[in-house]
N, C-alpha and C positions, 0 to 999 in steps of 0.2 A: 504493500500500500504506500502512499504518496505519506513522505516522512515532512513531520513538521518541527521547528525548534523552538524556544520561547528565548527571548532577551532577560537578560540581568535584572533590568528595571520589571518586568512582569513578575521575574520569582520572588522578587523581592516585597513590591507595592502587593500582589495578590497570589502570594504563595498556596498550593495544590489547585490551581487555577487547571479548569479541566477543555479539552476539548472532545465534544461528538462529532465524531466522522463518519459520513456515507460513501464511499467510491462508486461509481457506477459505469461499468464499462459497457460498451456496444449500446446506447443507451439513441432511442431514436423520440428528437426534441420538437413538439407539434404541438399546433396551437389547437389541434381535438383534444379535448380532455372529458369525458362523457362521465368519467368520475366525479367533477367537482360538485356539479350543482347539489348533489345529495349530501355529499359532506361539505360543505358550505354550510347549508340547511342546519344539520345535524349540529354544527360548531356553533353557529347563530343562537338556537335554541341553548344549545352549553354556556353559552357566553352571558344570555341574558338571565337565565338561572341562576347561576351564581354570581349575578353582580348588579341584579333589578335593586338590590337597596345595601350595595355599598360599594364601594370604590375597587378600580382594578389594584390601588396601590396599598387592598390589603389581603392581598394576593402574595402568601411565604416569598413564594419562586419571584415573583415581579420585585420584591424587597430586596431578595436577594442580588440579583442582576443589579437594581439600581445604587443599591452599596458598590456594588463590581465596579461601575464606572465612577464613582466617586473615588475610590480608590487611585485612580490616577488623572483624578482633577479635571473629569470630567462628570459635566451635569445633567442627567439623565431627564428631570424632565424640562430642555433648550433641544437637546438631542437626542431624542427618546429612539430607545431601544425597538428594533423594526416589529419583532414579538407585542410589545407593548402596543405600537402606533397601530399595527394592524389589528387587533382587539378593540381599540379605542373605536376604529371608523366603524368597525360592526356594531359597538355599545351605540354609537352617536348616530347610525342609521343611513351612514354613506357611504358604504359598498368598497369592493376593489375594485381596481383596476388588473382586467384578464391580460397575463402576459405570454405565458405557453405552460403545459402541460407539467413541466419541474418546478419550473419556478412557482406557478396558481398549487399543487399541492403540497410546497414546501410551506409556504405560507401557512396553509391550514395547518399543519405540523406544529409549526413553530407557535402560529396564536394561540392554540389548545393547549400546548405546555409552557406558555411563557419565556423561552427560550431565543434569543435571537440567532438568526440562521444566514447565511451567507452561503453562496451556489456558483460555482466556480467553472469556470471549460478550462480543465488539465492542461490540453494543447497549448494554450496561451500564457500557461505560464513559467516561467525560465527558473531553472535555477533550482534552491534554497528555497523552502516556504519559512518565514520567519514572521513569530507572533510578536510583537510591538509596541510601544509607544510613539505617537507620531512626534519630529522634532521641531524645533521654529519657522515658519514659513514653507513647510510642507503641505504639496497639495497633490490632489490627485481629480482627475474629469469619474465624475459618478454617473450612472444612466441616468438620471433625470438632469444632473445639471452639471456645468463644470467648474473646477476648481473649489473642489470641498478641502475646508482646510482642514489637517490630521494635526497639528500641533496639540500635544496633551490627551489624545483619544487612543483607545486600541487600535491597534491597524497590526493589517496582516501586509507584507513586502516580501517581494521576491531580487533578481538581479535586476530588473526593469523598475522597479520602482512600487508603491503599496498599489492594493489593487483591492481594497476593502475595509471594511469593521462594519461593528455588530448594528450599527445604522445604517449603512448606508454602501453599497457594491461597486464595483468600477465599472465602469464601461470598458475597458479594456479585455476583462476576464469574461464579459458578462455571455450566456449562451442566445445561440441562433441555431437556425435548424440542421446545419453543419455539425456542433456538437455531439460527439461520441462518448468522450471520455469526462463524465463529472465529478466533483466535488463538493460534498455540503459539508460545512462546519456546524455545530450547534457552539455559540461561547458561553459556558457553563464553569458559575462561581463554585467554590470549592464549598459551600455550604449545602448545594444541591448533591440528594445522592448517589450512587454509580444507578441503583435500580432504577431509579425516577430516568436519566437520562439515557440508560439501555432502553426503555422501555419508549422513548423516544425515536430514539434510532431505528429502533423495532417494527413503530408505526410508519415512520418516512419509507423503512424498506418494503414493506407492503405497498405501501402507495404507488411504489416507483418498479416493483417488479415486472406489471405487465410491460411496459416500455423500458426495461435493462437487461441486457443476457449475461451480466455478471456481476453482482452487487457483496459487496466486506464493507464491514462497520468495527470500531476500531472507537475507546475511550483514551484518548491521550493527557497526559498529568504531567503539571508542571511544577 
């Protein structure tokens, strides 16, 4: 499996700082996704069940993520966590936006466990995966817009330069229907535990089976 490393400053600010990994090779990337509307459905109704009368932030898992990024001086809700932002739009009544087939059931994935999720094309990326802090006047082009600064935020970097964190994806890495070989991260606080986030991984790899002819899932500890 695709080996990842963590920086100094990550063992240090958020020592057994875990990552959920999905690999998916041979994986065919389309905007048919005939599975979502029922689990949309399903997450919708979960979503508003537990949280018709009180807040998502008091939500263990959501506390715990949001400590995560306080941890290295970032403020979780200015840059809320993608897990959180996509929970919020379903609590508030304004939908996603369908993007293809990995990406629309990563989503559900990740809003259901709270977890934020980042979704990678292998191909495009060089090198070293290396888990991060971003440094002064670092930027990177994100799918929706460009020049997201990463000063003081997780980010994930390779030889080419950071291509993520647990808000927000690159456009560089980002997948198209080309995409073969993928990558999903779950960034998972050392206070979540290995079951909760096997059990994660578990769900993504069901989701993602009818479209991958070879899926490994892998908890990495830093």
């Amino acid at each position: 499996m695709v080996q990842i490393e963590a920086t100094k400053i990550i063992r240090e600010k958020i020592p057994g700082f875990k990552l959920g990994v999905v690999e998916v090779r041979g994986a065919t990337v389309t905007n048919d996704c005939p599975q979502f509307e029922p689990l949309f459905n399903e997450l919708t109704s979960y979503l508003k069940k537990h949280f018709e009368r009180q807040p998502l932030s008091s939500n263990e898992v959501i506390g715990h993520v949001r400590r995560m990024y306080r941890r290295v001086g970032w403020e979780p809700t200015k840059y809320r966590p993608s897990s959180e932002a996509l929970a919020r739009r379903i609590l508030q009544g304004k939908g996603w936006y369908r993007i293809n087939n990995a990406v629309d059931l990563g989503n559900i994935v990740s809003a259901r466990f709270h977890l934020p999720m980042g979704l990678y094309d292998v191909s495009k990326i060089e090198g070293q995966i290396l888990l991060d802090v971003g440094k002064p006047d670092e930027t990177y082009d994100g799918i929706s817009r460009q020049a997201i600064h990463a000063e003081g935020k997780l980010i994930l970097r390779d030889d080419l330069g950071i291509f993520g964190n647990p808000t927000s994806d690159s456009k560089r890495t980002s997948l198209t229907p080309a995409s073969e070989h993928l990558l999903a991260l779950f960034f998972t606080p050392p206070e979540v535990d290995d079951a909760y986030l096997d059990e994660t991984l578990n769900t993504l790899m069901e989701y993602y089976r009818p479209f991958g002819k070879r899926l490994e899932k892998q908890i990495i500890k830093f």
